[in-house]
N, C-alpha and C positions, 0 to 999 in steps of 0.2 A: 504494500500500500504506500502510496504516494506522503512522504511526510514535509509539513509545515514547520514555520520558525513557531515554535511559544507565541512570539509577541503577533504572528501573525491576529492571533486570535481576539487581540485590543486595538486591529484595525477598525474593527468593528462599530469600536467608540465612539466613529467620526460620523456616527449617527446624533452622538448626544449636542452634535454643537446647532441640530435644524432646530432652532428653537425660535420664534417669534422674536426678533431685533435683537437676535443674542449676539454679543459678543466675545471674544476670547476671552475666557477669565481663570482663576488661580489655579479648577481642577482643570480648564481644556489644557492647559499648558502641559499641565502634570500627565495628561494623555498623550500628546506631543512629544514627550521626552520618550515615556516606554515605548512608545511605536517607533522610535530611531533605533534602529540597531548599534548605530556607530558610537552609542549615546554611554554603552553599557560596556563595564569593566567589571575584570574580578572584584569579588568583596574586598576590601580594605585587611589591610594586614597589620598586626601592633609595629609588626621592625618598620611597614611604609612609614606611621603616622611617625612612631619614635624616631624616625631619621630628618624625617621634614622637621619634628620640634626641634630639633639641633640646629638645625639651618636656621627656622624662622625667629627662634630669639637673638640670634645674632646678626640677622638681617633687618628684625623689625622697626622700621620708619616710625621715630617717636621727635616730636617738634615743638618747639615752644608754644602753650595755648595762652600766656598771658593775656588780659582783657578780654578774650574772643567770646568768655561766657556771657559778659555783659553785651558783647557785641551781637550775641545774637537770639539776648531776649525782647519775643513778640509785642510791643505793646498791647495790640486790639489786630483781633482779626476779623476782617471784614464779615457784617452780619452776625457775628456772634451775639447770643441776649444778655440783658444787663444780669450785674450781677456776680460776676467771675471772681472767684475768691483764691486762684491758684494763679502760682507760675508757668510762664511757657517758654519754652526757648524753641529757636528750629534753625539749622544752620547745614556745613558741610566740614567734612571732619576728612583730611586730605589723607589718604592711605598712601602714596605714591606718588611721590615729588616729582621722579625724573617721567612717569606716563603719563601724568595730570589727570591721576584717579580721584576723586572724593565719592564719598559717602553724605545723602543727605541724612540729618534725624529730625526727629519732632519729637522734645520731651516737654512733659507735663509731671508738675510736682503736687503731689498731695496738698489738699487745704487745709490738712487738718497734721501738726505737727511732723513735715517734712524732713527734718532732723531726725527725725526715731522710726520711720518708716525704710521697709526694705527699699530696694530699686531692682525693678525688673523690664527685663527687655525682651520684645517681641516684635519676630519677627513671621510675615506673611512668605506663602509659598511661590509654589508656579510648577519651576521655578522660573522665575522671571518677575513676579508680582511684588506689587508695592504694600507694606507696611501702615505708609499713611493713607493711602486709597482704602482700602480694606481695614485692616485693624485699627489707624486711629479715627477714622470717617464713619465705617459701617459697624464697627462690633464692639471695643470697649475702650474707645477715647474718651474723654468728657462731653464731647457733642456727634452728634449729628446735623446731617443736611438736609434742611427743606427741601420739598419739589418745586421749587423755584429757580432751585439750582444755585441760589445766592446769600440766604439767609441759613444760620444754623439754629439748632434747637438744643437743651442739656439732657444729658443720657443720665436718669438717677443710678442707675446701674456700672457705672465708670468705674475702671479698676484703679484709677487714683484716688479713689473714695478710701482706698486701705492701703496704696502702694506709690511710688514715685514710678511715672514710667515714661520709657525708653522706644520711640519705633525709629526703627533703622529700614530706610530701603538698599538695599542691599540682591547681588552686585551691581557693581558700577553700570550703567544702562537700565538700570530700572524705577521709574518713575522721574527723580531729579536727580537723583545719582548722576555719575559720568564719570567718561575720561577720555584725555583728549588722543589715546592712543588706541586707533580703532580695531587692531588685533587683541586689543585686549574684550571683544565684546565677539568676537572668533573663538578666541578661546576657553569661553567660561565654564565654568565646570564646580563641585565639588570644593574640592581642595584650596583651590584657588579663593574661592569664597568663604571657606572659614579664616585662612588666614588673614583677607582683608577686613574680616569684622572683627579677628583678633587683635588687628594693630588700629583698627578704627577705637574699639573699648581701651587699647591703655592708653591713647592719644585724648578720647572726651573724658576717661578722669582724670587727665592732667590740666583739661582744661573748669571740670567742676571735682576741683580735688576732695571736697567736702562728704563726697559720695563714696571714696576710696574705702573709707573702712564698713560702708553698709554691706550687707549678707545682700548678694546678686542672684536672682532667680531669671533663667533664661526659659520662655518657651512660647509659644506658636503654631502653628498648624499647617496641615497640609503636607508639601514639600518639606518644609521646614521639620517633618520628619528625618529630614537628611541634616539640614543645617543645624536644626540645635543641638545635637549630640554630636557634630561633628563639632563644633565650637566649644563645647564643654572639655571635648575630647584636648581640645587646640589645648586651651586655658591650663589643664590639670598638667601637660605634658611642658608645657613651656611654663610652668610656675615651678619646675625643676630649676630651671636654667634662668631665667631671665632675673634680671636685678628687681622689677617691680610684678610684684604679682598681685591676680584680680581674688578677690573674698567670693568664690563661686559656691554657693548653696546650695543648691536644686536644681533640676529642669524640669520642665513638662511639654507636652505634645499633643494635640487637637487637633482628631484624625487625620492621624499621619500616615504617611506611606513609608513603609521602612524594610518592607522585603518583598521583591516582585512575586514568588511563586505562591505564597501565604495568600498576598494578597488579591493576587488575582482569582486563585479557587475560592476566598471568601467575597466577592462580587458575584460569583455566579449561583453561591448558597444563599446567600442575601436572597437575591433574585425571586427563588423558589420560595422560601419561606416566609418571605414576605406577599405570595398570593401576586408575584408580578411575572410569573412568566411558567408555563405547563409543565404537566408533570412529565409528558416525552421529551421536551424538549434537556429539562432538567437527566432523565435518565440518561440520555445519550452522553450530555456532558460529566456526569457519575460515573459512564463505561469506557467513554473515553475520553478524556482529559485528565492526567493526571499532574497537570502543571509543573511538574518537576526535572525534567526532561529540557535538552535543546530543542525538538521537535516534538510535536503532534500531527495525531493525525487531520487529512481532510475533513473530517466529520466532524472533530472537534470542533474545527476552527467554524465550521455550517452551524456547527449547537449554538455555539458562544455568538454568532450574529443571528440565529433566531430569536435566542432568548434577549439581546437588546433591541429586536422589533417589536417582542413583544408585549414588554413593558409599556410601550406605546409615548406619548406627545407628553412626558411629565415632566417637570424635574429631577434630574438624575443627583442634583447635589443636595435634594430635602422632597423625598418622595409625595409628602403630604404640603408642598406649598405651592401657590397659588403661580403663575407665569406672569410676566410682563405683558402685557399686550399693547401698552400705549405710552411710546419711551418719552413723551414731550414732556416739558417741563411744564407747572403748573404757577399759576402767578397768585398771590394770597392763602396761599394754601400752608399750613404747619401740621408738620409730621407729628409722630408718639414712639415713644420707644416700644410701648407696648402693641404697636401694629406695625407687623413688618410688612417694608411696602418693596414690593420685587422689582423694580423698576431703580434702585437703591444707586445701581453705579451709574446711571445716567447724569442723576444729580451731582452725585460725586465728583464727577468727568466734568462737568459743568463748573462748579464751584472751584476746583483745583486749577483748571486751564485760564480763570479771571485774572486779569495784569495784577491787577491792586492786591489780590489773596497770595499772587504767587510775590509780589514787592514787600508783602507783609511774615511772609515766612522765611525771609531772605533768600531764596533760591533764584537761580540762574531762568531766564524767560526761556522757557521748555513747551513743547507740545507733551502734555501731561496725559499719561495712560496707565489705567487699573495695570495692566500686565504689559511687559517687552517683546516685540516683533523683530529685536536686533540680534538677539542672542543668541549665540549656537552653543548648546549644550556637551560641551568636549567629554567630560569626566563627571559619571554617576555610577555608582557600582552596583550592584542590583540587590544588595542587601548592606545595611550596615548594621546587623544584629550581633556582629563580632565588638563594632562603638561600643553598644551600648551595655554588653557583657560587661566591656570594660572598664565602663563608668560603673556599672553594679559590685565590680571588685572593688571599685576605688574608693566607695562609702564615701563621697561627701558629704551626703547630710541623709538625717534619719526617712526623708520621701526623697530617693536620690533621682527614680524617675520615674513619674506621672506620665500616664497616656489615657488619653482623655477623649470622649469619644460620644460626639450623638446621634444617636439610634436612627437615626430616618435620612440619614446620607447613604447615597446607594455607590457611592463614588468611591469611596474609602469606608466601608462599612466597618460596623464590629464586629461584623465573620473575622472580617481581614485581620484587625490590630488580634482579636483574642487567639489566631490560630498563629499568628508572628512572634506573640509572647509567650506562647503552648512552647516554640518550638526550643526557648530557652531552659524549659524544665524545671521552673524553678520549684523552691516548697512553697506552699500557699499559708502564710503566717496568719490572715485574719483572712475568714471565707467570706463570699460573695453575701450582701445583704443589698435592702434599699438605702439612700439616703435622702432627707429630706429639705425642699426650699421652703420654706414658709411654712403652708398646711398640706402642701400637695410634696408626695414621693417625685424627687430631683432626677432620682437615677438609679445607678446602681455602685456599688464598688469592691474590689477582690483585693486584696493586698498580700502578694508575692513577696519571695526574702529578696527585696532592692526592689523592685517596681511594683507600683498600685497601677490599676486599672479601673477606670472611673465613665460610666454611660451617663449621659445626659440624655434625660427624654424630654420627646419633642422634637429635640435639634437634626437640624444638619450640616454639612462639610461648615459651615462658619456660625461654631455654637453659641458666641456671643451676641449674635446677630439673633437668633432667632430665640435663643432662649436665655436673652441679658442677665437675667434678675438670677436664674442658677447657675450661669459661668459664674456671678460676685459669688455668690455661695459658695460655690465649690472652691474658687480659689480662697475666699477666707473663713475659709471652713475650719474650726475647732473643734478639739477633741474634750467631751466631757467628763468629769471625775469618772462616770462608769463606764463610757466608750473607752476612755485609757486603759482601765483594768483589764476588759475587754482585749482590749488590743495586746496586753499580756499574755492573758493567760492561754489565748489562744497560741502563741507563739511557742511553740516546744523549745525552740532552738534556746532560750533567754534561760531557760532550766536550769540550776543548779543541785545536785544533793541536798539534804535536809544538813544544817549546820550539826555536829555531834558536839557536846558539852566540853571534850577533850579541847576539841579546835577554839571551843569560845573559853574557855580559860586561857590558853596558852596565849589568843590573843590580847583580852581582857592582861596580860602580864606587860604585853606592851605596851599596850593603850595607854593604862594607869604612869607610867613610867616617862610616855611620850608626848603626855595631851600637854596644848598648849595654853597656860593661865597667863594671863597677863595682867598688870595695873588697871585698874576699872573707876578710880579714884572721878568722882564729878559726872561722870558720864552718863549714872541714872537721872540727873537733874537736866543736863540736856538734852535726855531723850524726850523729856516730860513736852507735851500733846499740849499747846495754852488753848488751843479750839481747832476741833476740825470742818471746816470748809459743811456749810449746810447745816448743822449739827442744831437739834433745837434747844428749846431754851430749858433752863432747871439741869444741867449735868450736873448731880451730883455727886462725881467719882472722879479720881486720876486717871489718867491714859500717858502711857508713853507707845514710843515706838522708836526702832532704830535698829543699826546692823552690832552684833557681836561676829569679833573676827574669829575664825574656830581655823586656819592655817594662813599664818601670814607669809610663808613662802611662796603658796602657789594665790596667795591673796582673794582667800575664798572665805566669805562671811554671810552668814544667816541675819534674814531677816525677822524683827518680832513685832507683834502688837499687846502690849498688856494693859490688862483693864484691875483695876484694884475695885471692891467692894464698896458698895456709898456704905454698910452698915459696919463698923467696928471691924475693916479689913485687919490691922493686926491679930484678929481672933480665928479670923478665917481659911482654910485652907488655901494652898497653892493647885489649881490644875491647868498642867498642860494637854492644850487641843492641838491633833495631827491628822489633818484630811490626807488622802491617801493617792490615786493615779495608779502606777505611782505617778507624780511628778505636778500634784495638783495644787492650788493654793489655797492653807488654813485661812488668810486673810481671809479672798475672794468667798470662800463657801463657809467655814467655819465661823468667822467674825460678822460677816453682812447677810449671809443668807441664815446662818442656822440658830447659835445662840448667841451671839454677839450682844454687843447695849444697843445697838443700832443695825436699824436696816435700809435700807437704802431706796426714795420714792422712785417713781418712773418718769420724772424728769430727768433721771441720773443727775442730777447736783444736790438736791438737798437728804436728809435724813429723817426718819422716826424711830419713837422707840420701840425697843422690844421689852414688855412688859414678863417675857418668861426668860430676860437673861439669864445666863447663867452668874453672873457678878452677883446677881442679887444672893447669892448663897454663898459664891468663893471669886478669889483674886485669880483672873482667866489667865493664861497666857497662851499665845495665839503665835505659833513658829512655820513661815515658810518654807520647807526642807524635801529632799537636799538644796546645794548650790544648783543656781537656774530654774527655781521655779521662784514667777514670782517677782518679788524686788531682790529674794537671794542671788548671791553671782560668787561668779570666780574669775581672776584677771589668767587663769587657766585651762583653755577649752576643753583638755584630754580630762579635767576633770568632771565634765557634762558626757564625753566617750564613756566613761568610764564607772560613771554611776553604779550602785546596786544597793544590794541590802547593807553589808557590812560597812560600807563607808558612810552608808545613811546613819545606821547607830552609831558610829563613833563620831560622828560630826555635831549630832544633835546631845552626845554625852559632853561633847566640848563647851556646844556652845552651853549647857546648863552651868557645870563647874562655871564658868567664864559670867554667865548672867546672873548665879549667885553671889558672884564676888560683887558684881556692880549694885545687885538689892542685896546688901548682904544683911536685912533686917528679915529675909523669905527663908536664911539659910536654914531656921529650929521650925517652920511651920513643915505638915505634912504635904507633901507631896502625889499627886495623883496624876496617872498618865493617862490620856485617854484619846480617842479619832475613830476615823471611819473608813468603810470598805480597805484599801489596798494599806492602811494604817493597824490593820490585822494585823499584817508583818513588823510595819515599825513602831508602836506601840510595844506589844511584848519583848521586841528585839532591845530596843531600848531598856527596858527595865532588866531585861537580863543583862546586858552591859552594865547597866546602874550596878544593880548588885554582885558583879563579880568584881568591877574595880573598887566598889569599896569595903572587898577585902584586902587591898594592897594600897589603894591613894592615899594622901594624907587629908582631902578632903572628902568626907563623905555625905552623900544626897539621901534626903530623907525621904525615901520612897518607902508609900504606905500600901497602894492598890493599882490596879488597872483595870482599865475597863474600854471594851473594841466594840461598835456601833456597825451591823451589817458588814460585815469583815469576811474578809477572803485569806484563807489559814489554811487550808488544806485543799489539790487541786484537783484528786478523783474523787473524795466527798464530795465535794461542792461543784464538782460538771453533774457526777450525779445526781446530786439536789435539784439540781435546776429545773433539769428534763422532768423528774417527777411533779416540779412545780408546776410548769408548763400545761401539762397533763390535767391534774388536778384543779388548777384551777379554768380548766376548756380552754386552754390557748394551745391545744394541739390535738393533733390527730389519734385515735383509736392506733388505728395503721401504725402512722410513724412511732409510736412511742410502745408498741408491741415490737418492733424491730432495734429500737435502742434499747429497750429491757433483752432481747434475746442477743445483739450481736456487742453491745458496749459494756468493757469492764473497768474504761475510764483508767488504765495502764498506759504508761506513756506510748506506747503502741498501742493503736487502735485502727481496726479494719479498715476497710474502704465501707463497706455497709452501715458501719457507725457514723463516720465520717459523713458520712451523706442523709443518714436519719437524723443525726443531730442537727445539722446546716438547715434542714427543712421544720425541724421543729421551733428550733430558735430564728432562725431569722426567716421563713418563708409563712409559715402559719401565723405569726403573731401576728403580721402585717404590722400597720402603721399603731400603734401603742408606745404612752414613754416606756422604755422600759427600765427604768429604775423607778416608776410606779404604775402598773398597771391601770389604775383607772382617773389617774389624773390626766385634766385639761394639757393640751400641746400647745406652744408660743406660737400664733399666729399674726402677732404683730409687733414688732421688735422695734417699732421706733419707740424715741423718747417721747413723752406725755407732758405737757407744760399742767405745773399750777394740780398736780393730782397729788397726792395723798392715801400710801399705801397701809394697810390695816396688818398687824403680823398675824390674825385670823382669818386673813385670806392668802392663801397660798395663789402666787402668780407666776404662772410658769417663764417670764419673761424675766425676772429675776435675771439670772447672768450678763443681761444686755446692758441692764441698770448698772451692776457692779462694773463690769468692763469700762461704760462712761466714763462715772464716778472716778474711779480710780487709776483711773490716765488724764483726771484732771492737772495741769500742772501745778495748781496751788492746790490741790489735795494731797499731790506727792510730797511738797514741798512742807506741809504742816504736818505729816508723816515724818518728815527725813528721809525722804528714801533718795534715789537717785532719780534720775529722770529716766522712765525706764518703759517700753511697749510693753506694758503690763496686761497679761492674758490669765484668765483662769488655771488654764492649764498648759505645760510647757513643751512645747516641741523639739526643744536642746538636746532632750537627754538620750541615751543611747543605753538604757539602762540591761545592764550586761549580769548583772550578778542579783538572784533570786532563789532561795529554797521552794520546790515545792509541795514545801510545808512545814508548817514551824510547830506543830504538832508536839517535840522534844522541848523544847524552850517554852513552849506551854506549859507541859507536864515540869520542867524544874522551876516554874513560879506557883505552881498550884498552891502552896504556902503562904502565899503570900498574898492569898486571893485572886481571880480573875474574874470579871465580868464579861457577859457575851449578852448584847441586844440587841433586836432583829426586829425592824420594819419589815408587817407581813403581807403588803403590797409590792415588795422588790422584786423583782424578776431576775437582777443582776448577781445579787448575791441573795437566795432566798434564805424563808425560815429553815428550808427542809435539806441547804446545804446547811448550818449553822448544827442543826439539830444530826445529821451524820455526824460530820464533822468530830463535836462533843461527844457522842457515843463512841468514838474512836478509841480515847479514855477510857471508857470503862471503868467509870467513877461509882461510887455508892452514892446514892441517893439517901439526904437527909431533910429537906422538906420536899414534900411532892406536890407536883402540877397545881398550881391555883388560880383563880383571876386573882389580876390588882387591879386599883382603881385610882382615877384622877379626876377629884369633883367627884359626880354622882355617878360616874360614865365606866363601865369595863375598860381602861386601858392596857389590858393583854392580860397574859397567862409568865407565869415564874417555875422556875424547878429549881430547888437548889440542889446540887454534888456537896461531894465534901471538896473544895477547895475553888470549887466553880459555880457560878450561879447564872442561868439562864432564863432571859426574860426577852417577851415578845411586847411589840407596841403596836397594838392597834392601828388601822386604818393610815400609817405610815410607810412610806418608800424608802427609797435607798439613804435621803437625806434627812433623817429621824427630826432633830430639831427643827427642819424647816417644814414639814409637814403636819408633825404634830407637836408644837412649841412647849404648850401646858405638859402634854404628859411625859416628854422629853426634861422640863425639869420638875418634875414629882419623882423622876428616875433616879437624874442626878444627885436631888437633898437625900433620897433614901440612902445612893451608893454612898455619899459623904459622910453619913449618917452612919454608916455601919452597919445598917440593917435591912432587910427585904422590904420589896414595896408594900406599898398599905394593902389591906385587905378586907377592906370595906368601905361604904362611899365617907370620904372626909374624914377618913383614920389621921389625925394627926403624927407628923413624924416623932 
């Protein structure tokens, strides 16, 4: 039989450009390229790229930028609406003195605290397509363009809403780009074009040096499947060699193209499964086409152009959107972000090609075009999955790379991206779930060991275009106190042995020997809180707050908040509060959302109180830990690599010794340690540290009890638990949970059958549910509220939004002490590496000493019925058995006590005990202060 080239079979494509007034745009290009034979080279090899980094940092064209940043910020750009609260610059950043190359950009800085914001840079595909035509015009610049083609409109959806950014068009010949050396627009390629954006990025932060130390997130779509990870590739190999290196963070990718043969068979699955083209046709290309091959057969190549006739007259880059039909521009007409209008680059073309827009962006008078007709594409290799391996070795940063993807592109589908990231093998650290924008499920996402994989639904080939509001999402998407845990415990790899008593003495000999005390002389009076920002009226209590240094070599210090008691605090105990992640902050949740003196309105600036503080019973102390969560830091990055359990307990035993010396009036009061979920671990960890080093310090801490809130302690009890919670409380299947009971023993090996019962019970059945409270309201509206006034008897699921405000206020930071710092709930630095899974032994040697265990019996994340395995693991005698208690007149849960352990359930509470349920959260804690079990009838006095 007669055979074909492979790419014959994406000749076919050249159907997708009959489209009503269509013109060439970033996916036809990207068809363009693969139908060129001459286009395509072997995949990329490490010794190619490692020999080019040798050349190009010693080659690299670096030039004086003095002035040129003022030189080439925008005043007013034509037609833009009043109002503008950021900077712009747009200029040409010369890569190649002796060709007369430049690069044009157009950045935009954040309005909201530009200093403390990353910088990311994105770039559009083709390859040949512009940056500013497409991403900063149509998809997530700060504005858009009328169909007038002259006026812009603001995109509330802008990724300078949370980041400073960067579009580069890029190579030279595309949109204002140039150079005056015309074989260099012959030769384009690949290669070629990482390295000009390599020496275009050290040349613009020399000219906005102020940017040099932000964390750089590079990504973009399409094409740019090739170029961001070739660029990262550039960056990491030539920040061996060169004198100035760039601070590269992350990448990400929005439907990309990144391996011909992946992706070509996942275009023609798409096809069928999406109900766009027959099922013979589909069979033939099943039987034959196996895309891996230099040839195919004839047949193939007849399947693969029936099946894109007979998709029919759609759009092939967002199958479900509407076509152009009428390219004119419109006169008084104002667009919406929220209705995408298909007709998008007409206007664009319009707007961009005007003398006065192109005088105001300082750019060279160009016949301006979405995408390049000059370009010959010399060098594309047909996969660069070898890149981006090698960016996955290189761990830059904890999401090193995002691929990102919306579902109703048929052009670059997520057949393609998931079958190009299959082919890497990776392990799958946290399994496929929904995520969500607002009130509606956003998408989906998988996270592999090095790459997540992220669907956007709704979207296609240009997700921020069609679906604005969940690109902002996804890109400023945080991880919450239980998503983190989550993200743990799912992780086998982050495993460690259970600590053995041997090992915690012998370190406990150093620890005591090593920790560092220092002078504290005055420093508890400077910490002292004269008012915080909002705060109302009648405080009747001290508050400090400040950093204790716990290693001043690698200059790593914890941050605190302490609240003293309004009633006769010298009488009253000391307890420290530890929220958990790991890597979350006690401030953020412990202080403002749970028992704090205050809670925080939804105006995010002012405060109310919390009438069920815990102050009102004992002197709180509230510790961000470890370093980098938080206002905590370290002028030490390998010490955020490097994070775990063990360094968490020693760090937090430092900073105690260290913050008693500064209150050294708290040293003879009892002490009590206490937190929640992933504080399971550091909570007991800690007090086992307390008390082995004060059998050898010369200072010793008075630790009286502990007590762990929804805590994750053991990690086959507690998967176990769950699923039967699941179960039991109808959020799962008969089926599915007859197959985890028969194939899951919750042993660090587990089947594939379990593996896949679990994944559908936990994340497919529950659907959309918080789940760290089952049947509480979801945040569906996250902005601030002026002039409201929140109640601590209504629980508001928007809470986090408020604290986040608040607390990147600058003058809140500032009446804190803290540093000026993008202060997040929870911390995405850490790299947390060292973990028991189970602390089960360090339980059992404080049993003595008392332990508390209580369980909000609404959590799905950490349920009652892991807590209650868990405990039974002991094999404790039982000395009071099962009772209700009560707060007020009302059952607030059931108690058992052990002999050394006592377990108590709270009522109609979730993951965040005191934020759910305030009142009986502290009826809890006066009891555990108290020494004695809770009440046991309504208004039993302690």
């Amino acid at each position: 039989m007669k055979k074909l080239s492979l790419y014959a079979c994406l000749l076919n494509l050249s159907f997708l450009v009959l489209l009503p007034y269509s013109k060439a745009n970033q996916a036809d290009k990207l068809d363009e390229l693969i139908l060129s034979r001459s286009s395509q080279k072997p995949p990329v090899t490490l010794s190619w790229a490692e020999e080019d980094a040798l050349k190009t940092h010693s080659s690299a064209y670096v030039a004086p930028q003095e002035g040129l940043q003022q030189a080439d910020k925008i005043v007013v750009l034509p037609g833009q609406p009043y109002g503008v609260n950021f900077y712009q610059y747009s200029g040409y950043v010369t890569v190649d003195p002796e060709a007369g190359r430049a690069l044009f950009y157009y950045f935009v800085e954040s309005p909201y605290n530009p200093s403390t914001k990353p910088l990311v840079l994105w770039l559009n595909g083709g390859p040949g397509c512009s940056s500013l035509g497409y991403g900063a015009f149509e998809e997530l610049g700060p504005f858009r363009i009328n169909s007038d083609g002259k006026t812009l409109y603001r995109n509330k959806y802008a990724w300078n809403e949370v980041a400073n950014v960067l579009f580069l068009e890029s190579p030279a010949g595309v949109g204002f780009s140039y150079s005056n050396t015309t074989s260099d627009y012959d030769d384009a390629g690949d290669k070629s074009t990482a390295k000009d954006a390599y020496v275009f990025l050290i040349n613009w932060l020399e000219r906005f040096p102020q940017y040099k130390t932000h964390d750089l997130y590079i990504t973009g779509e399409s094409y740019a499947g090739h170029y961001v990870p070739q660029l990262a590739y550039t960056i990491l190999l030539n920040n061996k060699f060169a004198p100035q290196t760039i601070n590269l963070k992350a990448i990400a990718v929005w439907n990309a193209w990144i391996d011909d043969v992946t992706s070509v068979k996942g275009i023609f699955d798409y096809l069928w499964t999406h109900a766009l083209s027959s099922d013979q046709t589909h069979e033939l290309i099943e039987k034959y086409c196996d895309f891996t091959a230099e040839n195919d057969s004839a047949i193939c190549a007849n399947a693969t152009r029936t099946a894109l006739i007979e998709k029919g007259k759609i759009d092939f880059y967002n199958i479900y959107a509407p076509l152009c039909f009428d390219s004119s521009l419109k006169n008084g007409s104002t667009g919406s972000v929220y209705d995408f209008d298909p007709c998008s680059d007409y206007y664009g073309e319009a707007y961009l090609n005007r003398p006065e827009v192109q005088l105001a962006l300082h750019a060279k008078p160009t016949n301006w075009a979405h995408c390049s007709d000059q370009l010959s594409w010399n060098d594309s290799p047909t996969t660069i999955l070898p890149v981006i391996k090698y960016l996955i070795d290189s761990g830059i940063g904890l999401w090193i790379y995002r691929q990102v993807h919306g579902d109703t592109d048929a052009r670059v589908p997520v057949t393609s991206s998931r079958y190009s990231i299959n082919t890497l093998k990776l392990p799958i650290q946290v399994p496929w779930r929904p995520w969500y924008s607002e009130q509606e499920v956003g998408g989906y996402v998988v996270k592999y060991e090095g790459v997540t994989f992220v669907t956007v639904r709704g979207a296609g080939h240009l997700v921020p275009s069609w679906q604005p509001e969940r690109a902002l999402t996804f890109i400023t998407s945080k991880a919450s106190q239980a998503e983190k845990l989550l993200e743990l415990i799912l992780s086998r790899t982050s495993q460690k042995p259970p600590v053995t008593l041997s090992e915690a003495e012998e370190d406990a000999l150093k620890t005591h020997s090593s920790a560092y005390v220092a002078p504290q002389e005055g420093l508890s009076q400077a910490d002292k809180i004269l008012q915080l920002p909002g705060q109302p009226y009648g405080v009747n209590f001290d508050q400090y707050s400040g950093y204790v240094t716990v290693d001043p070599v690698a200059g790593r210090a914890l941050f605190y908040y302490f609240v003293e008691s309004p009633y006769n605090p010298s009488t009253k105990p000391l307890v420290l509060w530890l929220n958990g992640g790991p890597g979350c902050s006690s401030l953020g949740y412990g202080a403002f959302e749970e028992l704090g003196p205050f809670r925080i309105n939804s105006d995010g600036k002012t405060l109310y109180r919390n009438k069920y503080a815990w102050n009102e019973v004992a002197n709180v102390l509230f510790l961000e830990s470890p370093a980098g969560v938080g206002f905590s830091y370290s002028n030490t990055t390998s010490d955020y690599d490097d994070a775990g359990d063990k360094s968490t307990a020693k760090d937090a035993y430092v900073f105690l010794i260290n913050w008693l010396e500064r209150f050294p009036q708290y040293k003879t009061h009892d002490l009590y340690i206490t937190g929640e979920s992933y504080a399971g671990h550091y909570v007991p960890q800690l007090a086992y540290t307390i008390l082995l080093n004060n059998k050898y310090a010369p200072q010793t801490i008075n630790l009286k009890a502990i007590a762990v809130w929804n805590a994750w302690i053991d990690d086959v009890t507690s998967l176990k638990g769950i699923f039967d919670y699941l179960w039991a409380h109808a959020l799962s299947s008969d089926q599915t949970h007859e197959l985890i009971e028969k194939y899951c023993d919750f042993s660090e090996k587990v089947s594939r059958i379990c593996a896949n019962a679990s994944r559908t019970a936990f994340f497919d059945e529950r659907g959309k549910i918080d789940f760290s409270n089952i049947y509480a309201p979801r945040c569906h509206d996250s902005s601030l509220k002026n002039a409201s006034t929140g109640f601590v008897t209504d629980f508001d699921p928007c809470s986090d939004n408020y604290g986040e405000a608040y607390l990147n206020r600058p003058e809140v930071q500032l009446a804190l002490h803290a540093k000026p710092t993008n202060w997040t709930h929870c911390s995405e630095v850490l790299n947390y590496k060292d973990r028991s899974t189970t602390i089960l032994p360090v339980i059992r040697y404080l049993i003595d000493n008392g332990v508390f265990f209580y369980s909000g019996d609404i959590d799905s994340v950490v349920p009652v019925t892991s807590s209650r395995y868990s405990i039974n693991t002991l094999k404790l005698p039982i000395q009071v058995p099962w009772y209700p208690w009560y707060s007020g007149n009302e059952v607030g849960g059931y108690v058992v006590q052990y002999k050394g352990a006592t377990f108590v359930t709270v009522r109609g509470a979730g993951h965040l005990v005191p934020s759910w349920q305030p009142a009986r959260a502290l009826t809890l804690i006066s009891s555990f202060l108290s020494g004695i079990l809770p009440p046991t009838s309504p208004w039993q006095p302690f």
